[in-house]
N, C-alpha and C positions, 0 to 999 in steps of 0.2 A: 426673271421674267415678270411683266407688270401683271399684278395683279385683277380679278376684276370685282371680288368682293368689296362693300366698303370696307375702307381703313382710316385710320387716322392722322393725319397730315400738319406735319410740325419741320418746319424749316430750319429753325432755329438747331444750337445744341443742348447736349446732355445738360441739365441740371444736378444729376450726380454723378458717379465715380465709375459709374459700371463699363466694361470694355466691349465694343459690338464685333461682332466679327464680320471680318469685311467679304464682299459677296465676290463672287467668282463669275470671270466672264471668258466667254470662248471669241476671239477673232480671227477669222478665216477670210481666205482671197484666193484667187488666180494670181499666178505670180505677174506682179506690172500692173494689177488693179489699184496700187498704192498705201497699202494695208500697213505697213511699217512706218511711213511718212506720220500716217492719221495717228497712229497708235503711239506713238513719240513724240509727237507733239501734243495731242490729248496728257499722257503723261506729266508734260512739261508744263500743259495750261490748269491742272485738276490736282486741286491736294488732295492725296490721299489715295493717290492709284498709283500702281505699280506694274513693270513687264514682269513675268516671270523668267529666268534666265538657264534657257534651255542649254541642255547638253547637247553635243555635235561631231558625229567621226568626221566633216569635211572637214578640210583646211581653212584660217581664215582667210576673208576676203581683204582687199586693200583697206586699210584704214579701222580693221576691225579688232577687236580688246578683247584677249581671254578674260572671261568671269563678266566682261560686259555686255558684251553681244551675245555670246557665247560662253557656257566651257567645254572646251575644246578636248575631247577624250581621243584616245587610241578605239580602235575597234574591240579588242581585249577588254579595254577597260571596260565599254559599254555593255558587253557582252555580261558579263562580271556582275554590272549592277542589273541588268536583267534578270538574271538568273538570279539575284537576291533580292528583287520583287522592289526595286528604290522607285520605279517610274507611274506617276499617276497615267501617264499614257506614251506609248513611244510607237513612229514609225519608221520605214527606209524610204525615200524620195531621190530618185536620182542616182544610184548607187551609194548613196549617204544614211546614217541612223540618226532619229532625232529623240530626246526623250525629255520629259520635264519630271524633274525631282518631287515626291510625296512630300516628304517635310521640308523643303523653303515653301512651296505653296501654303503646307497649312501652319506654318510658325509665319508668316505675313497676314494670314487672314485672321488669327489668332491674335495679333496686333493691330488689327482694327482696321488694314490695308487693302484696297478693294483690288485686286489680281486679276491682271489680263494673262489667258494663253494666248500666244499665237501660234497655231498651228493650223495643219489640214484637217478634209473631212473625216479621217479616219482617226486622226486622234480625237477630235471631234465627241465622235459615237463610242470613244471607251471614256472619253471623261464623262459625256451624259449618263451612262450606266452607272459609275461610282460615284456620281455626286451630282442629283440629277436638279438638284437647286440653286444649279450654274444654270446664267446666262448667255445665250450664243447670238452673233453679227454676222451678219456675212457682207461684206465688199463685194458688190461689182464696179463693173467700169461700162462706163457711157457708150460702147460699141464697140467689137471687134476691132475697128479700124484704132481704135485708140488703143485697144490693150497692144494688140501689134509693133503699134508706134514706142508706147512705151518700153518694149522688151528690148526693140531696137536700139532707145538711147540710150541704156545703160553701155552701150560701147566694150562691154569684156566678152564676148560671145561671138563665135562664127555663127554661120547664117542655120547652118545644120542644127545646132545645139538649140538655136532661138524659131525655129521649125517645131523641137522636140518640146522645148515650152510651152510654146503656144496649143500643140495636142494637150498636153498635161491639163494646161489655164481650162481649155475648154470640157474635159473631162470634174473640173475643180467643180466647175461653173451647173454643172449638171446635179452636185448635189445640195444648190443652194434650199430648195426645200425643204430641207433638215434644220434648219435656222430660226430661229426666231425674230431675228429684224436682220432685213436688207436695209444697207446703204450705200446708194450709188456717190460714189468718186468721181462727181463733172468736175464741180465747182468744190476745191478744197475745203475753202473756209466753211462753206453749207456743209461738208460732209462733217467735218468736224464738229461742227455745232449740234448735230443727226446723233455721234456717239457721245456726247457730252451730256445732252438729253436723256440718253438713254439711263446713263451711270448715274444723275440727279434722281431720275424719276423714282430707281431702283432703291435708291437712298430711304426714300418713302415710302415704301411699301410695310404694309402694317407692321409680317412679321422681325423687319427689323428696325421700325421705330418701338415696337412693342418689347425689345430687346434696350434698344438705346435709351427709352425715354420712362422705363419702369416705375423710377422715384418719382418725375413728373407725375404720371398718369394715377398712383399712389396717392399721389398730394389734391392731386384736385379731386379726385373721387372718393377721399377719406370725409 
């Protein structure tokens, strides 16, 4: 989260060797608000950012890569790693369990990898308790009528099912207040430019240029 103390602001990089650990971000949506598009292409346009690669009892969807999308567990299995405490946060959606792994998140950030979650608001609320120096986003979408529309294009759903979404979306939607930056998904390019900002600004923030830039800051005040 942006800071509001002064800090010190350096664009540039390290001048020496030291490793910064890369910060942690929560993204959350209504399902159809576009959260996955943004967050995969932000990926794509931003060195140095990473998805984390959640575990999942559902089945894959068309087109979709164990260990890339997904890894794809049994119920057992998840169960299993519950009960040996492997998840920085896990919930059920749908009749589905979702959980993200404790060490690939912190051996990525440990490498200097700045880590998106994607999840809901309730995994949300147990990452802010365990690491409460993660940042959180929330997606919305430009109007009901749009999020609707969206649900509808994705074309794998009966009308019942994308009924039961759209309560969920709007249920999501309820706990954007939990957040610390909204951005709305009208205009793609603009949103994406919204979380891109975000991840730069965060870059700057005292406590981890004060990390990254130590021999600097050394050198000119010796």
């Amino acid at each position: 989260m942006l800071r509001t103390e002064p800090f010190f602001l350096f664009l540039g990089t390290s001048t020496g060797k030291e490793m910064t650990t890369g910060n942690l971000y929560i993204v959350a949506a209504p399902s159809g608000a576009g959260k996955t598009s943004l967050v995969n292409k932000l990926v794509e346009t931003t060195p140095g950012v990473v998805v984390s690669v959640s575990h999942t009892t559902r089945s894959p969807r068309p087109g979709e890569k164990d260990g890339t999308h997904y890894h794809f567990v049994s119920m057992p299995t998840f169960k299993a790693m519950l009960a040996d405490g492997l998840f920085l946060e896990q919930a059920c959606v749908f009749d589905h369990c979702y959980g993200t792994s404790r060490a690939a998140v912190s051996a990525q950030r440990e490498a200097g990898l700045d880590v998106i979650l994607e999840i809901d608001w309730q995994g949300a609320r147990q990452v802010r308790t365990l690491l409460p120096e993660c940042a959180s986003i929330f997606i919305l979408p430009p109007s009901r009528r749009v999020l609707y529309q969206r649900l509808m294009a994705r074309g794998q759903d009966s009308h019942e099912t994308i009924d039961r979404r759209m309560a969920a979306a709007l249920d999501e939607l309820s706990h954007y207040a939990e957040f610390d930056y909204l951005v709305v998904n009208d205009r793609f390019d603009e949103a994406l430019d919204a979380l891109r900002a975000i991840v730069i600004a965060n870059r700057q923030c005292r406590e981890t240029q004060l990390e990254r830039q130590r021999r600097l800051l050394q050198t000119l005040l010796s």
